[in-house]
BAMAR-127801 format. One record per atom (N, C-alpha, C): residue number from 0; residue in one letter; atom name; x, y, z. Coordinates in Angstrom, 1 decimal, m for minus. Atoms other than C-alpha are relative to their C-alpha. Layout:
N
{NUM "A" "CA" {X Y Z}} ...
# end
This chain:
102
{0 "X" "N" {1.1 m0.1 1.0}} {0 "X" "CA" {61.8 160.2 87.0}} {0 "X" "C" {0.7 0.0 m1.4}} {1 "X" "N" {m0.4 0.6 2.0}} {1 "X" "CA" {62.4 159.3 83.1}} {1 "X" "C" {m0.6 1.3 m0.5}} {2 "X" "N" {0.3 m1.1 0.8}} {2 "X" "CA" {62.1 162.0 80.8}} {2 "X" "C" {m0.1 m0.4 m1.2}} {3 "X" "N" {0.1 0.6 2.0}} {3 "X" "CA" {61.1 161.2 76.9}} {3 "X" "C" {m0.3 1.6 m0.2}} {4 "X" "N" {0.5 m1.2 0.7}} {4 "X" "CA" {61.3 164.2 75.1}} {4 "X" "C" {m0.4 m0.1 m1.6}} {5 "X" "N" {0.0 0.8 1.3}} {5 "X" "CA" {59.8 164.7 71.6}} {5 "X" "C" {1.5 0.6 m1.1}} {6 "X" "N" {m0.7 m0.9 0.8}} {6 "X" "CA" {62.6 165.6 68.8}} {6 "X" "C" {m0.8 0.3 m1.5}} {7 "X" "N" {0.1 m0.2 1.4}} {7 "X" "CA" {62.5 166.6 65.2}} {7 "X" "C" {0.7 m0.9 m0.8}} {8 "X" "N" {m0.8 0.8 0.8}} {8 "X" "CA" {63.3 164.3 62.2}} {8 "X" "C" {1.6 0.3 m0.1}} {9 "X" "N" {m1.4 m0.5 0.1}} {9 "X" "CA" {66.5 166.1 61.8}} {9 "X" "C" {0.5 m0.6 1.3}} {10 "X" "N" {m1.0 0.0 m0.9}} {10 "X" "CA" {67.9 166.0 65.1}} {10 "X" "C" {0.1 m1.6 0.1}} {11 "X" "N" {0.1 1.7 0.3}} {11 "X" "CA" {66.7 162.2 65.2}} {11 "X" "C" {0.7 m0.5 m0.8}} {12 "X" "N" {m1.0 0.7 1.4}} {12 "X" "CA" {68.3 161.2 62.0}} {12 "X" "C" {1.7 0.6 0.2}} {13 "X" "N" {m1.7 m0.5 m0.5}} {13 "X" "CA" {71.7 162.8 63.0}} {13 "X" "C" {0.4 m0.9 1.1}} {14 "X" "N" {m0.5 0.8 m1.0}} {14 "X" "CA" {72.1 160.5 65.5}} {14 "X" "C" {0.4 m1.8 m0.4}} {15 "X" "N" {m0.2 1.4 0.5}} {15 "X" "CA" {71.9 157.5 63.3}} {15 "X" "C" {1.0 m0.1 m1.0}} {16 "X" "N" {m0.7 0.8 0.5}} {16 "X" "CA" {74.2 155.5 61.4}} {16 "X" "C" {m0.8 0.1 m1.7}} {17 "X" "N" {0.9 0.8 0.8}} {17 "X" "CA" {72.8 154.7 57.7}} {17 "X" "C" {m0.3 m1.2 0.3}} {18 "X" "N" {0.0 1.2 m0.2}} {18 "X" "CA" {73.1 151.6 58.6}} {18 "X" "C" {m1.0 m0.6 1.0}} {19 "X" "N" {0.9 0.1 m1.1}} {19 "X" "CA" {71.0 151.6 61.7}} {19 "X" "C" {m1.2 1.2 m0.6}} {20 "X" "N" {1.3 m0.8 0.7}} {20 "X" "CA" {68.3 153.9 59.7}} {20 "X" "C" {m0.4 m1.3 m0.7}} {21 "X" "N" {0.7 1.5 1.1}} {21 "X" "CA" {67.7 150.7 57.1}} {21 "X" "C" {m0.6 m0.7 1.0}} {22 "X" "N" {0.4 1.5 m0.7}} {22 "X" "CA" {67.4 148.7 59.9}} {22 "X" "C" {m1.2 0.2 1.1}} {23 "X" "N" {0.8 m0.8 m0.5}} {23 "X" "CA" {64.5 150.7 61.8}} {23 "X" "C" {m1.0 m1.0 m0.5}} {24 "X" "N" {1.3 0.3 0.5}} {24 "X" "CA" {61.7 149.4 59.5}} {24 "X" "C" {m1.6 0.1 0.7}} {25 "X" "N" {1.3 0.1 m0.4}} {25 "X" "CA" {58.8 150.9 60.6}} {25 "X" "C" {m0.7 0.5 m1.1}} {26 "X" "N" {1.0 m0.5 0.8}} {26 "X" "CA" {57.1 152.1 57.8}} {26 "X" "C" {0.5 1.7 m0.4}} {27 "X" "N" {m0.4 m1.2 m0.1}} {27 "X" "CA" {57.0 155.9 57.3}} {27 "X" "C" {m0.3 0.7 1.7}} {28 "X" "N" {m0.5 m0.2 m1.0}} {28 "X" "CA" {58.2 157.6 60.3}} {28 "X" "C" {m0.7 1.3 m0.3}} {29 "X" "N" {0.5 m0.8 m0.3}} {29 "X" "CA" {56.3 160.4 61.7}} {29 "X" "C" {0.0 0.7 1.6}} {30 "X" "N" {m0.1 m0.5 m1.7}} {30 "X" "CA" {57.1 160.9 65.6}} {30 "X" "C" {1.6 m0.6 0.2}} {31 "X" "N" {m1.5 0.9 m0.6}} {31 "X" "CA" {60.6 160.4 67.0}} {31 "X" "C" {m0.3 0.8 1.4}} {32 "X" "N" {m0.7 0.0 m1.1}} {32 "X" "CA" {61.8 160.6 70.5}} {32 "X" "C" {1.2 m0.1 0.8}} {33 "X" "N" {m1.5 0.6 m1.4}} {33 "X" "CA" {64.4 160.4 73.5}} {33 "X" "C" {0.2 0.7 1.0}} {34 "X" "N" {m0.4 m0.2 m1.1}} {34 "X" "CA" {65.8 160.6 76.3}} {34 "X" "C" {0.6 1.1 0.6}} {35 "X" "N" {0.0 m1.3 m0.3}} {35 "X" "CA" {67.0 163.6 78.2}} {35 "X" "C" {1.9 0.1 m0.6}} {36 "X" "N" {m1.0 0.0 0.6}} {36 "X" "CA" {70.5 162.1 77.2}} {36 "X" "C" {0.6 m0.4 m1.6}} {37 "X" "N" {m0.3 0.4 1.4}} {37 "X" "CA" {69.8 160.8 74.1}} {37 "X" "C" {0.9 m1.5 m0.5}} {38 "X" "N" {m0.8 1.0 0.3}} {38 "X" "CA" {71.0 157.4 74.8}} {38 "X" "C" {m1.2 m1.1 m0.7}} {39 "X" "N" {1.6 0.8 0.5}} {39 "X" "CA" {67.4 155.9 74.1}} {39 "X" "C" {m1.0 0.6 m0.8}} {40 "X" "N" {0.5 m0.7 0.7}} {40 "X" "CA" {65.7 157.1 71.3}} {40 "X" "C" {m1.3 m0.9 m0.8}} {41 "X" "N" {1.1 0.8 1.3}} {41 "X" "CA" {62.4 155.6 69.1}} {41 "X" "C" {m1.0 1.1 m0.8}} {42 "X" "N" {1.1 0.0 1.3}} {42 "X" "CA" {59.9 156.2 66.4}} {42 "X" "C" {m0.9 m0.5 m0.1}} {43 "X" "N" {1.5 1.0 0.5}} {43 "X" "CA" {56.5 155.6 65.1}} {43 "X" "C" {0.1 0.5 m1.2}} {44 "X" "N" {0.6 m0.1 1.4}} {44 "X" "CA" {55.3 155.2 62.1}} {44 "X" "C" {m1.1 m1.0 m0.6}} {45 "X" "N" {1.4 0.7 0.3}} {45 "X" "CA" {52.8 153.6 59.6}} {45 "X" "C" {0.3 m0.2 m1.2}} {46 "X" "N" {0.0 0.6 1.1}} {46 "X" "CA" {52.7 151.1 56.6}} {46 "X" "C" {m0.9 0.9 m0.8}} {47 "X" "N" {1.0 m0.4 1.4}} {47 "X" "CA" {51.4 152.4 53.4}} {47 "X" "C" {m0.7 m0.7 m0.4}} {48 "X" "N" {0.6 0.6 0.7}} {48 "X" "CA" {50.3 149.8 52.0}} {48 "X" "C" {m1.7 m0.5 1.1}} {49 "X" "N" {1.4 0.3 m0.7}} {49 "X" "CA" {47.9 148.6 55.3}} {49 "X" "C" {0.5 1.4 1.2}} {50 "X" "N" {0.5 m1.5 m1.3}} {50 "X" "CA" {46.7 151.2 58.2}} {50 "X" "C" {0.7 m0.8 1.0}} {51 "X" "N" {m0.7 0.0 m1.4}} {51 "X" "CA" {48.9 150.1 61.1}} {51 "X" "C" {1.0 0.9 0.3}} {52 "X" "N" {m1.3 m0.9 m0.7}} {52 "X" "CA" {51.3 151.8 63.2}} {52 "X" "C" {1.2 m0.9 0.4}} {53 "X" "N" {m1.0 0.8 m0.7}} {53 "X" "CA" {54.4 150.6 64.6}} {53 "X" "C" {1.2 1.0 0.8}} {54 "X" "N" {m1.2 m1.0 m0.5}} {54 "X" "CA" {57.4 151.8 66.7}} {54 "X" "C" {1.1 m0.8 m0.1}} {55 "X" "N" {m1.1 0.8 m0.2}} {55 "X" "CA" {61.0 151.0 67.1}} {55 "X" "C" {0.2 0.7 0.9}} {56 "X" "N" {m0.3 m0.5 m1.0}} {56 "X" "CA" {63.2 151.6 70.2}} {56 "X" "C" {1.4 m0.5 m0.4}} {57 "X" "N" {m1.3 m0.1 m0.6}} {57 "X" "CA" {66.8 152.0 70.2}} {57 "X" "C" {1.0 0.5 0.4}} {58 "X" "N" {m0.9 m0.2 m1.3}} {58 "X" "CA" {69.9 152.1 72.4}} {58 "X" "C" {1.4 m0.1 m0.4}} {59 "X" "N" {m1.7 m0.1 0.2}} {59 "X" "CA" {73.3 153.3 72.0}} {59 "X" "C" {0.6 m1.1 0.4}} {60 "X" "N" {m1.0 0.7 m0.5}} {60 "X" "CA" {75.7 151.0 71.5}} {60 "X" "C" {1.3 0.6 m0.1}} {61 "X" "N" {m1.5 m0.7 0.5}} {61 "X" "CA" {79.1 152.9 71.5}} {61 "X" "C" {0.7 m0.8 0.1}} {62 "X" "N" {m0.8 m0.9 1.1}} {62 "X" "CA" {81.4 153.0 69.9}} {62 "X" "C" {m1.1 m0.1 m1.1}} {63 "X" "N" {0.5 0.4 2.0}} {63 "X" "CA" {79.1 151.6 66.6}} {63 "X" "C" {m1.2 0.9 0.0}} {64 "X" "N" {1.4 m0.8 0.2}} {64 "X" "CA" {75.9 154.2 67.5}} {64 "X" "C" {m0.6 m0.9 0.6}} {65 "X" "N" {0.9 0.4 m0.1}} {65 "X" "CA" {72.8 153.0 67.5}} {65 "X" "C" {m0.6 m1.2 m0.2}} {66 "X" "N" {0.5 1.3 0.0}} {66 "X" "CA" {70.9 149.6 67.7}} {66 "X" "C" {m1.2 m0.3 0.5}} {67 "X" "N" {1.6 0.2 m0.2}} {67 "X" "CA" {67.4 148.9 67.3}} {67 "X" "C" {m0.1 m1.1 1.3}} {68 "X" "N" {m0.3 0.8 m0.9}} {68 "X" "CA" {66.8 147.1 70.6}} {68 "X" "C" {m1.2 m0.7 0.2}} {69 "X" "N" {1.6 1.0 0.1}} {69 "X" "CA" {62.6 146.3 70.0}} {69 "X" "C" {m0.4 0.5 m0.7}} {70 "X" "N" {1.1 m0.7 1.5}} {70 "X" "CA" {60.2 146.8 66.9}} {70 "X" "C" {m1.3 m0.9 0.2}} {71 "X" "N" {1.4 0.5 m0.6}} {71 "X" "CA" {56.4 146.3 67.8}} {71 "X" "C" {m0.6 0.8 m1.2}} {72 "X" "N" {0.5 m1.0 0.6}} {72 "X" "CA" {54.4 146.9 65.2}} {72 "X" "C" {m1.8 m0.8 0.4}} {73 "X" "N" {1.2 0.7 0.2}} {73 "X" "CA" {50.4 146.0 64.0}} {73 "X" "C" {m0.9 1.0 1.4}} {74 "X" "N" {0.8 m0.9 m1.1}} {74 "X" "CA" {48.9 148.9 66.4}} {74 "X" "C" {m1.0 0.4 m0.8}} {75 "X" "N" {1.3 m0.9 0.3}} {75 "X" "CA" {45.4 150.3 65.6}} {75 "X" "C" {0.0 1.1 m0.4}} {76 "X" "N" {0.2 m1.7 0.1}} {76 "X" "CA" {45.7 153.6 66.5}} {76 "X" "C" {1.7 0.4 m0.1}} {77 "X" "N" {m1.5 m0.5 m0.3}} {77 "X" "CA" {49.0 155.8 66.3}} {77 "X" "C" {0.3 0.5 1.3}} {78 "X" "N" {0.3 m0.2 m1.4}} {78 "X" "CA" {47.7 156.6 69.5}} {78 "X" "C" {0.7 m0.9 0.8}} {79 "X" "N" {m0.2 1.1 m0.6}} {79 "X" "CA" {48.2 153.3 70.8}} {79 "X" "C" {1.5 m0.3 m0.2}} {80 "X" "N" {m1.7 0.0 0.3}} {80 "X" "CA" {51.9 152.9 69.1}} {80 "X" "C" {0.8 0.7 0.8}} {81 "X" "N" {m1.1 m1.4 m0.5}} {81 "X" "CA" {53.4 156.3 70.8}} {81 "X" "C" {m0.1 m0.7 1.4}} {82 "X" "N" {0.1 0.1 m1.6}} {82 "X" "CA" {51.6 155.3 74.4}} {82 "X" "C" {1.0 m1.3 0.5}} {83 "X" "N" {m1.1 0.7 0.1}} {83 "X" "CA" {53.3 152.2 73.9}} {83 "X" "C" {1.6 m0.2 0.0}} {84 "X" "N" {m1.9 m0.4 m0.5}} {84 "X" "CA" {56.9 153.2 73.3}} {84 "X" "C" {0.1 0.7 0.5}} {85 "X" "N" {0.0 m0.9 m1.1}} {85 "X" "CA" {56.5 155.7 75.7}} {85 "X" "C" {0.5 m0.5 1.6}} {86 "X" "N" {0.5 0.9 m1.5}} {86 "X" "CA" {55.9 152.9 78.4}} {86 "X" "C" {1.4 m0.6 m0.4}} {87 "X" "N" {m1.1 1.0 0.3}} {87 "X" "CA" {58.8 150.9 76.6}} {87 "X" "C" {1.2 0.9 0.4}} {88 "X" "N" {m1.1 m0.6 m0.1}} {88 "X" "CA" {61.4 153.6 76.3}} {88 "X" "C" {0.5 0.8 1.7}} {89 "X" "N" {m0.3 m0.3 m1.4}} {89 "X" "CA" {60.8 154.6 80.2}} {89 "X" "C" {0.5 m0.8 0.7}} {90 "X" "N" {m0.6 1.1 m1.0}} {90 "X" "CA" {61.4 151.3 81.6}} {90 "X" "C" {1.2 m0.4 m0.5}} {91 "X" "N" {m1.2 0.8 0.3}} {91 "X" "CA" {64.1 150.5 79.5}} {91 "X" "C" {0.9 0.9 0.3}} {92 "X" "N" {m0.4 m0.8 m0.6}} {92 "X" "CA" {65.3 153.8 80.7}} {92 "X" "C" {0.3 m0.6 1.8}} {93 "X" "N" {m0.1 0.5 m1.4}} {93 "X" "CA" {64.7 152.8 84.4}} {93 "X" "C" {0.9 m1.2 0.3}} {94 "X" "N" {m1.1 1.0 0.0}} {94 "X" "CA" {66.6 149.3 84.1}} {94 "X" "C" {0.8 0.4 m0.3}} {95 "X" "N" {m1.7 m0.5 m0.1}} {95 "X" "CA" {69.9 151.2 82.4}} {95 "X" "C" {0.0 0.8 1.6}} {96 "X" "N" {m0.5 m1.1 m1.6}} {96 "X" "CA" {69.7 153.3 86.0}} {96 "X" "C" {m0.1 m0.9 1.3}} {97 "X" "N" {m0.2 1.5 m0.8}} {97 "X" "CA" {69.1 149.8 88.0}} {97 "X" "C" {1.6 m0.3 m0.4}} {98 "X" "N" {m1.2 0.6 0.9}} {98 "X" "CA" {71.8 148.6 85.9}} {98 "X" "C" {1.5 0.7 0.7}} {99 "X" "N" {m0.7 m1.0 m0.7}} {99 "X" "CA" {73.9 151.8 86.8}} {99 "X" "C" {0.5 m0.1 1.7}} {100 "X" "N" {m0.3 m0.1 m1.8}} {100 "X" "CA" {73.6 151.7 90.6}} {100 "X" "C" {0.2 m1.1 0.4}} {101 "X" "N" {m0.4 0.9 m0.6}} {101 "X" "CA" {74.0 148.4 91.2}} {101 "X" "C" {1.8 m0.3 0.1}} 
# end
């Protein structure tokens, strides 16, 4: 079973790179997430200028951190964004543990 937990901006942003923060672009960020190990982490957020939502998802690359690995945006609700990378960051969880055992 996949675990997404929610974090705090802080703990979220200590995990990143500046470099891999610029490269996020979702808008203003307001939800983060991850994994139980924190190898899979995303965000939502929402343009200013228009009412959408969007998320990003990414995946440790070590040694270099973090690396945005998919950015969906143009969601309706913010509802609709989170359930979204929720679905995203599980499976992409479940394929690293495919990945793993084989």
């Amino acid at each position: 079973m996949v675990v997404i937990n929610s974090l705090s901006q802080q703990a979220f942003q200590q995990l990143l790179s500046a470099h891999t923060a610029s490269e996020i672009a979702v808008g203003e960020q307001v939800e983060w997430f991850g994994d139980r190990d924190e190898t899979i982490i995303g965000t939502v957020g929402t343009g200013r200028q228009y009412k959408w939502w969007s998320y990003a998802i990414l995946k440790c690359d070590t040694p270099s951190g973090f690396r945005v690995s998919e950015r969906r945006e143009h969601f309706v609700t913010r509802h609709s964004a989170r359930v979204m990378l929720l679905r995203q960051m599980a499976g992409a969880e479940a394929v690293g543990v495919e990945r793993l055992a084989a």
